[in-house]
C-alpha positions in Angstrom: -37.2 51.8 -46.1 -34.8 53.4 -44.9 -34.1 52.6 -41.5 -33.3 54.1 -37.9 -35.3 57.3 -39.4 -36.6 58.1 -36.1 -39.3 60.5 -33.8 -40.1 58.9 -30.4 -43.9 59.8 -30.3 -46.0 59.9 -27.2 -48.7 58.4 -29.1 -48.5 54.7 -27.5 -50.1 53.5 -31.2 -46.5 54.7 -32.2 -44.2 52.7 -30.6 -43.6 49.8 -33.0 -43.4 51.8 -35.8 -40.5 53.5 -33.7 -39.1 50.2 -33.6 -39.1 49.9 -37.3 -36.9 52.9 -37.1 -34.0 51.5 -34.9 -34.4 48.5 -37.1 -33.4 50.3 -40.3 -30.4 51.8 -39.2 -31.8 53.7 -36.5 -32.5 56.8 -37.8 -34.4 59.1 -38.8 -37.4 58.2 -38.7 -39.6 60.3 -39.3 -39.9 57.1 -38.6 -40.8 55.6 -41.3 -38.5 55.1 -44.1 -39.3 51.4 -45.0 -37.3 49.8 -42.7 -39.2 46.3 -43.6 -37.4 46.4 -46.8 -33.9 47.3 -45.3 -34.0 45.0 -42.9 -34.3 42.2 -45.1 -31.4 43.5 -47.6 -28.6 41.4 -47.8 -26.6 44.0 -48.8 -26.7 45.0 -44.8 -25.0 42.9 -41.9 -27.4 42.2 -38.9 -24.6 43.2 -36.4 -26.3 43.1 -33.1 -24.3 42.8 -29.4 -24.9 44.1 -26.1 -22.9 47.7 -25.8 -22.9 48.6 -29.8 -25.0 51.7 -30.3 -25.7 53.8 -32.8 -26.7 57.6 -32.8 -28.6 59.4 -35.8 -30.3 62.4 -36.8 -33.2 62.6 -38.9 -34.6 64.6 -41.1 -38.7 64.7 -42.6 -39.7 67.1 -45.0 -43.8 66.9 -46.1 -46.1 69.3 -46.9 -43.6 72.4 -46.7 -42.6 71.1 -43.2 -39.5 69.6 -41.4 -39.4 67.3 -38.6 -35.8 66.8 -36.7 -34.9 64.3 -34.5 -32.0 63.2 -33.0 -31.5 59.6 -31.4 -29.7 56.7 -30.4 -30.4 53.2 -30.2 -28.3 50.7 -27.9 -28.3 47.1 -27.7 -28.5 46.5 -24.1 -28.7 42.4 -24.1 -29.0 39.7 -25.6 -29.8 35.6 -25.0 -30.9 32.6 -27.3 -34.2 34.0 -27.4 -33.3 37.4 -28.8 -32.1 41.1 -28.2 -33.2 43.6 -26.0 -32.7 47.2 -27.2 -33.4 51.3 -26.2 -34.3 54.0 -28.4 -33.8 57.1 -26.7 -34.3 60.8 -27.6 -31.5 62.7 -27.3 -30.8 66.2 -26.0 -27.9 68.5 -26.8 -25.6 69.3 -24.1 -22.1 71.8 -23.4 -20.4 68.0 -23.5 -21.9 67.2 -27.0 -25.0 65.2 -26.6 -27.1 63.1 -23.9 -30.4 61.1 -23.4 -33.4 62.8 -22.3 -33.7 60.9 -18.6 -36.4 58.5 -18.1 -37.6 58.9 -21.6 -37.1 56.5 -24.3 -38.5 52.5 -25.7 -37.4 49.2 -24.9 -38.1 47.0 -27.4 -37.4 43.0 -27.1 -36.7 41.3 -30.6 -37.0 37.4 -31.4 -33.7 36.1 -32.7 -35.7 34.9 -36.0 -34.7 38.5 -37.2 -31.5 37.1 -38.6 -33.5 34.8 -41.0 -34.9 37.5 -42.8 -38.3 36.3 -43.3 -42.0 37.4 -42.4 -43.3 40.4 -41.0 -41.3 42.5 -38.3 -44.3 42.2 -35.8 -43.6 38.5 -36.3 -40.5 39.0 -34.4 -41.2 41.9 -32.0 -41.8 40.4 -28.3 -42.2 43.2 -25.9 -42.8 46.9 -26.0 -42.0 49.0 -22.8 -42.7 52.8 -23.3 -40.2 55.2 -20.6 -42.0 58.4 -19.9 -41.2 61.2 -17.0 -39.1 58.0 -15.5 -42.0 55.4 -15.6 -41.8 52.4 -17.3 -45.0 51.1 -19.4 -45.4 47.5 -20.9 -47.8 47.7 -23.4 -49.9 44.6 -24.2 -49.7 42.8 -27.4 -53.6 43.4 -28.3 -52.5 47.4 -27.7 -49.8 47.4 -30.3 -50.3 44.2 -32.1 -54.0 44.9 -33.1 -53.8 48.4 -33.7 -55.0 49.1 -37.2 -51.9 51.8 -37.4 -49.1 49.4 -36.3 -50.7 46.6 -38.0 -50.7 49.1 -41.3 -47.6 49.7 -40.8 -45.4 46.7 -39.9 -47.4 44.6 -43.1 -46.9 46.8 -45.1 -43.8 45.3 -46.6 -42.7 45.9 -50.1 -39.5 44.6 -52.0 -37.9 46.7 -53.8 -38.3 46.3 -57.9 -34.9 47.3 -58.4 -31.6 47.4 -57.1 -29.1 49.5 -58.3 -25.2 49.4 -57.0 -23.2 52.7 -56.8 -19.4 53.4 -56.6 -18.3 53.6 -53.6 -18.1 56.5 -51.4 -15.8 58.2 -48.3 -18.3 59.5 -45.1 -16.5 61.3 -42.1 -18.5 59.9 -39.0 -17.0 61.2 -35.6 -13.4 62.2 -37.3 -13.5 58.8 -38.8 -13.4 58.2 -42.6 -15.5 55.2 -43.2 -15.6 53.6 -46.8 -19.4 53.1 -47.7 -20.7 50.7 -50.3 -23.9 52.5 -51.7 -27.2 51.4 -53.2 -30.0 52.5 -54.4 -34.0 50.9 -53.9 -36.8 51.7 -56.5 -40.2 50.0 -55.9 -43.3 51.0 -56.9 -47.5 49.7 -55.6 -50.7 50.0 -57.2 -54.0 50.1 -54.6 -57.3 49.4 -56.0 -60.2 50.4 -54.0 -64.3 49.5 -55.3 -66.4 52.4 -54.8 -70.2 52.4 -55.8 -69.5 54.9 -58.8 -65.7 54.3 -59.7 -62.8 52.3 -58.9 -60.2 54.6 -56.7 -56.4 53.9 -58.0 -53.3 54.6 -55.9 -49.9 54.5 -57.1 -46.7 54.6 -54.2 -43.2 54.8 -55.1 -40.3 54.6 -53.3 -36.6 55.7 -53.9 -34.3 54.9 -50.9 -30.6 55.6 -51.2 -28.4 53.8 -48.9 -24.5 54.2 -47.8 -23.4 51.2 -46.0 -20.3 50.2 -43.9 -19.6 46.8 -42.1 -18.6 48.3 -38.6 -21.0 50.5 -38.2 -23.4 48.3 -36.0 -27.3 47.0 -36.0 -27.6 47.6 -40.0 -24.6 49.0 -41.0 -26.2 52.3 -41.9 -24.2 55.4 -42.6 -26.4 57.4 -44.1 -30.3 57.0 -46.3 -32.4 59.3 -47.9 -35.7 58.3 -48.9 -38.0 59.9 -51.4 -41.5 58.6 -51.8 -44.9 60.0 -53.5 -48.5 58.8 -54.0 -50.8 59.4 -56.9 -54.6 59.1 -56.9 -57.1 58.7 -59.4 -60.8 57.7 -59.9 -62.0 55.1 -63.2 -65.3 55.2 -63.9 -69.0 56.9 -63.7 -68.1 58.4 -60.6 -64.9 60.2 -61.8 -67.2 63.1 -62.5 -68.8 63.6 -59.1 -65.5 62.6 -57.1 -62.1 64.2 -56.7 -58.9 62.4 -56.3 -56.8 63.0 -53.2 -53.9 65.0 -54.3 -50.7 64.2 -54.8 -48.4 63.8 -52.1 -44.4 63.9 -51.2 -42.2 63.0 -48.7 -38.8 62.8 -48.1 -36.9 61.2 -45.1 -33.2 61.4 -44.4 -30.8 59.8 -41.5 -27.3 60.6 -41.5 -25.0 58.6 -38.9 -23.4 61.1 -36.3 -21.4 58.3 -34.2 -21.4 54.3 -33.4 -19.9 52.7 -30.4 -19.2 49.4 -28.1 -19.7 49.3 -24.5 -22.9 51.6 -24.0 -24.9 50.3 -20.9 -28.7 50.6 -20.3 -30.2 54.0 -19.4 -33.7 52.6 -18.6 -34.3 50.1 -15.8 -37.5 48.6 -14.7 -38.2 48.7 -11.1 
């Protein structure tokens, strides 16, 4: 639920769930912080205009590993239809920081976004995957139907609880930045029939979020995201079966700089 938290896989099943990403905030996604909560926050302006960018590292920590990723996301155009934007993977440089050349996603979204409703495939149009300086348009039965995406994108939850924090000073890019901050507890229970048992899964969620109005797409400075899922069997079968265990993860995205005036870096020819 978090937002931008975000990896640019070179799995093609990937690439929506990238999307969700950007959508959060653009960040870190180990991409997957829930960004179909965020988005639908009120407590977060939809601030999208060709030239605003936003730039984010990210952070995943899981099963005694880290993922890091560094990206930006740029809103490259936009008409009555919708928005087109890039997520690009970033590279450092002696200058400070740069996009990896002809790498990156182009995503087209419907300008229903800014009603907040429905699922975010509902309002994803187009997916073009950049790689080695080709560009790919992926078919909607390739990302749309995919049981992964379709997992993912549906799998929507509103948060039980909303709780308001003081607010707090961030330093992005030598500027200090007053953020309003939140905090997102929500909790789902999964019940699977097996022939011996009934399998019970428990997910919870806690997102943090620190929020400023300029800051553009969600107004994202910075989210950390802690989730876990419990398993447990009920029934005869709870003898003969084992549980999966337990499981943690925790996703983070901290804002390094937002802009205006960015221009495209991929082109289809």
């Amino acid at each position: 639920m978090i937002g931008f938290l975000l990896r640019i896989p070179t799995d093609r099943r990937l690439a929506t769930p990238v999307l969700l990403c950007l959508l959060l905030s653009l960040p870190a996604a180990a991409f997957a912080l829930d960004v179909f909560s965020l988005w639908r926050r009120p407590e977060l302006t939809i601030d999208l205009r060709p030239g605003v960018w936003v730039e984010y590292r990210t952070q995943t920590i899981e099963g005694g590993r880290q993922q890091h990723d560094h990206l930006r996301a740029v809103c490259v155009a936009a008409d009555e239809g919708g928005w087109t934007i890039e997520i690009l993977p970033m590279r450092e440089t002696d200058g400070g920081s740069a996009p990896v050349p002809g790498e990156g996603w182009v995503f087209d979204l419907s300008s229903d976004l800014v009603d907040r409703e429905g699922d975010l495939v509902d309002h994803l149009r187009r997916v073009v995957h950049w790689q080695d300086g080709r560009a790919r348009v992926l078919p909607d039965e390739e990302w749309r139907e995919d049981p992964l995406v379709a997992a993912s994108l549906r799998a929507s939850r509103d948060a039980v609880e909303t709780v308001v924090q003081e607010e707090t000073v961030r330093v992005i890019a030598d500027r200090e930045l007053v953020c309003r901050q939140f905090s997102l507890t929500s909790a789902d229970t999964g019940r699977v029939e097996l022939p011996r048992g009934v399998l019970i899964q428990i997910d919870r969620r806690e997102t943090s979020v620190a929020a400023n109005e300029t800051i553009p797409f969600l107004g994202v400075a910075y989210a950390a995201e802690r989730s876990s899922t419990q398993s447990n069997f009920i029934g005869d079968g709870s003898r003969r079966r084992r549980a999966p265990p337990p499981s943690r993860r925790i996703e983070i995205m901290e804002l390094v700089d937002f802009g205006e005036n960015a221009v495209a870096q991929l082109s289809e020819r």
